[in-house]
Kinemage of the C-alpha trace (Angstrom):
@kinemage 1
@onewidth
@group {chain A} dominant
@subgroup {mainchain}
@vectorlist {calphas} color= white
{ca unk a 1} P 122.576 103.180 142.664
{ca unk a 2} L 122.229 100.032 143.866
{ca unk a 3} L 119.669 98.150 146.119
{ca unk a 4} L 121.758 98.508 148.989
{ca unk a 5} L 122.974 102.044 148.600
{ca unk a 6} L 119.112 103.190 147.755
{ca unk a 7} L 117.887 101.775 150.785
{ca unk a 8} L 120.934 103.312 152.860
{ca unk a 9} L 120.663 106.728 151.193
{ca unk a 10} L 116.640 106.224 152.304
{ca unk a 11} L 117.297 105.931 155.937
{ca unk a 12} L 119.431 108.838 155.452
{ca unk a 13} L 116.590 111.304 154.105
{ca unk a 14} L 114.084 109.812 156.029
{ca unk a 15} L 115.866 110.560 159.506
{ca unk a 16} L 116.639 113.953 158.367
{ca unk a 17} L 113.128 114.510 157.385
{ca unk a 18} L 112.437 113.564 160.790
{ca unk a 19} L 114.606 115.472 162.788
{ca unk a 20} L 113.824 118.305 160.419
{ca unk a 21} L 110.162 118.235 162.034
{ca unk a 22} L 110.986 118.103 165.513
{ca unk a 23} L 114.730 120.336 165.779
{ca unk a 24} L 115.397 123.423 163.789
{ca unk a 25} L 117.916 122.859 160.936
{ca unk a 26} L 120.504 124.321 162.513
{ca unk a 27} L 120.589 122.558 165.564
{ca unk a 28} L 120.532 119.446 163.559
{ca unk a 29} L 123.853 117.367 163.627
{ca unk a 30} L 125.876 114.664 161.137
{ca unk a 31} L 125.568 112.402 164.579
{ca unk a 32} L 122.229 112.972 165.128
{ca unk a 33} L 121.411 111.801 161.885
{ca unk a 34} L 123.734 108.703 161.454
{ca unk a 35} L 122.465 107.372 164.771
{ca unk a 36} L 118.508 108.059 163.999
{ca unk a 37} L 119.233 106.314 160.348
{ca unk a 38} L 121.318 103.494 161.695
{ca unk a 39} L 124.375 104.116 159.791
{ca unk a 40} L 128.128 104.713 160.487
{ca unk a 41} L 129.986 108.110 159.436
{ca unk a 42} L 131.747 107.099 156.476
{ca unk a 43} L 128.765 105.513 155.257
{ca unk a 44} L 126.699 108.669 155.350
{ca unk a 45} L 129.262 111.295 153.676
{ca unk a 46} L 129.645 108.511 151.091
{ca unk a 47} L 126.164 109.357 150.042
{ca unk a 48} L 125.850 113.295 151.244
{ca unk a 49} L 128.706 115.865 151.524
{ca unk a 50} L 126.416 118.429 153.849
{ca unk a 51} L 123.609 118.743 155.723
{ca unk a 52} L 122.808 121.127 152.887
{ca unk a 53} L 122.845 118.255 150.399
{ca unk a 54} L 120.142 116.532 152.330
{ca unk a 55} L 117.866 119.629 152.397
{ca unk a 56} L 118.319 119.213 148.264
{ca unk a 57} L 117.966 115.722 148.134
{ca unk a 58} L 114.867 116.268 149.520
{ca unk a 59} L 113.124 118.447 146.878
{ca unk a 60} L 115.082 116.953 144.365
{ca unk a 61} L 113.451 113.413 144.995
{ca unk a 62} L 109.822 115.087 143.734
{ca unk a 63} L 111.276 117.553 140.805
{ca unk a 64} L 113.432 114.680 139.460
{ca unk a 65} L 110.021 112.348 139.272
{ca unk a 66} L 107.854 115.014 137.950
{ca unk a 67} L 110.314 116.149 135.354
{ca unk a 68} L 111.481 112.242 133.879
{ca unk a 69} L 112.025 112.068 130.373
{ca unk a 70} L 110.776 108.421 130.921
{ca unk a 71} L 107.166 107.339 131.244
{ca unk a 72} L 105.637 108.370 134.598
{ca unk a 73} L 103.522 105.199 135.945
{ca unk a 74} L 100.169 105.499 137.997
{ca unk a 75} L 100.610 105.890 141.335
{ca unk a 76} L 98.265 105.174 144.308
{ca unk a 77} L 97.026 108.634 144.913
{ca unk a 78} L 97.488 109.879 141.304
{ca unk a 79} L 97.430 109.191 137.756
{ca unk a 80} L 99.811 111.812 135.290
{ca unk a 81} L 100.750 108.508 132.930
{ca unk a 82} L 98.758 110.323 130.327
{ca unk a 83} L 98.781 113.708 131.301
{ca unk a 84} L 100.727 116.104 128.754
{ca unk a 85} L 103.411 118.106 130.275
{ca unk a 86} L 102.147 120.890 130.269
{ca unk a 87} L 102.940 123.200 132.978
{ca unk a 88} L 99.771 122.892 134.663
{ca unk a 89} L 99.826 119.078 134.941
{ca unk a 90} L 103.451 119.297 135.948
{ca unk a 91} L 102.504 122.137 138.902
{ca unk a 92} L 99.976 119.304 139.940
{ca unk a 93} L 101.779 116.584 140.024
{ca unk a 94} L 104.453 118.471 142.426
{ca unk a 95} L 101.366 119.383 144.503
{ca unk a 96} L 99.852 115.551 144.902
{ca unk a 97} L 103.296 114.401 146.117
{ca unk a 98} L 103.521 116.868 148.358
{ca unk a 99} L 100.302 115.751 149.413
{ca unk a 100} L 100.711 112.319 149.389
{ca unk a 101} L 104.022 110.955 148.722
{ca unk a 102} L 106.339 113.539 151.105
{ca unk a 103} L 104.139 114.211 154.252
{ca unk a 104} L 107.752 115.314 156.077
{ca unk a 105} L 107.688 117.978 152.939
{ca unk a 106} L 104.462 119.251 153.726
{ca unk a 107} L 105.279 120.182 157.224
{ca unk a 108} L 109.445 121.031 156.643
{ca unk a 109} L 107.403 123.631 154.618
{ca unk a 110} L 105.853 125.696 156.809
{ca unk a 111} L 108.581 124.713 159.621
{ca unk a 112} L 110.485 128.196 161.019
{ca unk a 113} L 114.033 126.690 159.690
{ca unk a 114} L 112.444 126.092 156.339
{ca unk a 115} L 113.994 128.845 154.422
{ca unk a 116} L 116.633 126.697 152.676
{ca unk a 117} L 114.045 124.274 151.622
{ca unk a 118} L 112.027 127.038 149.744
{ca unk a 119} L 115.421 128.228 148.256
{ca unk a 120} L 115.675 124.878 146.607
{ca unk a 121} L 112.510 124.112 145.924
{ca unk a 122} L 112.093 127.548 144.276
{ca unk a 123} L 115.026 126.762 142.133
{ca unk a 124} L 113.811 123.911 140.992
{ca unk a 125} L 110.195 125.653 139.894
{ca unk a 126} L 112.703 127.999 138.482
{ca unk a 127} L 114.381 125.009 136.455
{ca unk a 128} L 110.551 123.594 135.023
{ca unk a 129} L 108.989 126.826 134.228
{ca unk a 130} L 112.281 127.481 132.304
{ca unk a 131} L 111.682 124.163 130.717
{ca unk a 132} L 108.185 125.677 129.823
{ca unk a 133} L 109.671 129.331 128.627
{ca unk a 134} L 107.550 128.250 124.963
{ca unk a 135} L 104.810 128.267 126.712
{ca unk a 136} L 105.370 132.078 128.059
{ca unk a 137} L 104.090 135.235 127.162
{ca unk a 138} L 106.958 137.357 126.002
{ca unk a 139} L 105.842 140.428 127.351
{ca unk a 140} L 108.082 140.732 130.398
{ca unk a 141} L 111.525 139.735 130.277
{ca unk a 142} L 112.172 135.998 130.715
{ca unk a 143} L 113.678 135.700 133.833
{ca unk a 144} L 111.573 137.992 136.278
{ca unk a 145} L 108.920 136.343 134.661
{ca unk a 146} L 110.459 132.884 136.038
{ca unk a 147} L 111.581 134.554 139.135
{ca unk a 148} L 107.787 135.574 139.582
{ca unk a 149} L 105.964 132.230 138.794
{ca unk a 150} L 108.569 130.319 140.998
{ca unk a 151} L 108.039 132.617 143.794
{ca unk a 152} L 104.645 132.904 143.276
{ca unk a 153} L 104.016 129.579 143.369
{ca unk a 154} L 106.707 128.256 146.333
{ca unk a 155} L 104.272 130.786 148.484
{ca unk a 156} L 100.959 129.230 146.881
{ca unk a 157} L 102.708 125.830 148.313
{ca unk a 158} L 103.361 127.320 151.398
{ca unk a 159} L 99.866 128.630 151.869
{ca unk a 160} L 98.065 125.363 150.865
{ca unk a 161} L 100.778 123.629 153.401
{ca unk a 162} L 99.683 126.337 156.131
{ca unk a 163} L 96.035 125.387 155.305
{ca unk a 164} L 96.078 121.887 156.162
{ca unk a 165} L 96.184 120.889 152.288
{ca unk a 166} L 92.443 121.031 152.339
{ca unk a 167} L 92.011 121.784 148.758
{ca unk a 168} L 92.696 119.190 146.027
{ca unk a 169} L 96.075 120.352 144.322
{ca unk a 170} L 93.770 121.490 140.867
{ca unk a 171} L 92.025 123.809 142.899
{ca unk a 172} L 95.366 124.954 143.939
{ca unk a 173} L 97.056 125.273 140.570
{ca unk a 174} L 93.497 126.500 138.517
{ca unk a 175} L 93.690 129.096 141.542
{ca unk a 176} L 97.242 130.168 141.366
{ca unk a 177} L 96.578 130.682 137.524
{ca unk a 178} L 93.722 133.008 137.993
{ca unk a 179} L 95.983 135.273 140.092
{ca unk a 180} L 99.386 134.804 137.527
{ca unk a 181} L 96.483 135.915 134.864
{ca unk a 182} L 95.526 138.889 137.149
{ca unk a 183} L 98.621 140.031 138.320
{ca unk a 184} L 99.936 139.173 134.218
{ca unk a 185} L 96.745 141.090 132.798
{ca unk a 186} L 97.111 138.322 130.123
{ca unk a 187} L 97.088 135.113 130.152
{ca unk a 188} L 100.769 133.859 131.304
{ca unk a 189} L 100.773 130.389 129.200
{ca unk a 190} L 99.770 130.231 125.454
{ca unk a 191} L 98.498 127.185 126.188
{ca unk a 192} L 95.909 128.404 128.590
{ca unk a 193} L 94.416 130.227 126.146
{ca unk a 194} L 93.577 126.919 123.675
{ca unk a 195} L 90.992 125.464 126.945
């Protein structure tokens, strides 16, 4: 994409994000969204078929950074350059830009119309603790156990969202793994048991 288009499809997702905080979803129209971004019609289903495609576009933005094959650089408000990706670095990084990079995320959260957020952003917990299935106990069949740690965890989100975000996203993730351990009896990632 270029420099142009980036910045357009910006606007875009950044007047949604908006609107998504103040109007419920469905209330929420193409025009109100081309004239709070600035842009024409054509211009916006160039870059998004849907609404629906916004509401993805929006969880995809963090998942797609977390989950780069290519070097992640230090950021302002975190450092994972030299983190291994491990699942619990990778839950943490989600967290901090939730924190820090996607305020609008935090609060389209815990918003009443934010069911089809959590449906994406479930999926794509679903799609990195696949990506992690080595790291997995096999003692439960593969996908409830992925089913269960994304749901688990889009809920831990929501609660720490609810919450004000008032503790650091390790605390959240070293807390959600103490419960996966409980509820698991074991604990859920081999790798866990190596610290």
């Amino acid at each position: 994409m270029d420099r142009r288009k980036n910045k357009t499809h910006k606007a875009i997702v950044s007047a949604f994000s908006e609107l998504l905080i103040k109007m419920p979803y469905e209330s929420i129209t193409v025009q109100n969204i081309i004239e709070k971004a600035d842009v024409g019609r054509s211009t916006f289903y160039s870059h998004f078929e849907t609404k629906d495609d916004l509401v993805y576009a929006l969880c995809e933005e963090t998942f797609d950074h977390v989950m780069s094959k290519e070097q992640i650089l230090c950021e302002k408000t975190h450092d994972f350059s030299h983190c291994d990706h491990d699942i619990v670095s990778e839950l943490t990084h989600i967290l901090y830009h939730v924190k820090f990079s996607h305020a609008d995320t935090a609060k389209i959260l815990i918003a009443h119309h934010s069911e089809l957020f959590l449906r994406y952003f479930k999926n794509n917990l679903s799609s990195l603790f696949r990506l992690h299935s080595q790291e997995l106990n096999g003692d439960v069949p593969l996908d409830y156990l992925i089913d269960f740690l994304s749901s688990s965890f889009a809920q831990t989100v929501v609660y720490w969202v609810k919450n004000k975000l008032s503790d650091q996203p390790e605390s959240i993730v070293r807390n959600y793994m103490t419960v996966i351990r409980l509820h698991n009896g074991s604990v859920p990632f081999h790798k866990e048991e190596q610290k």
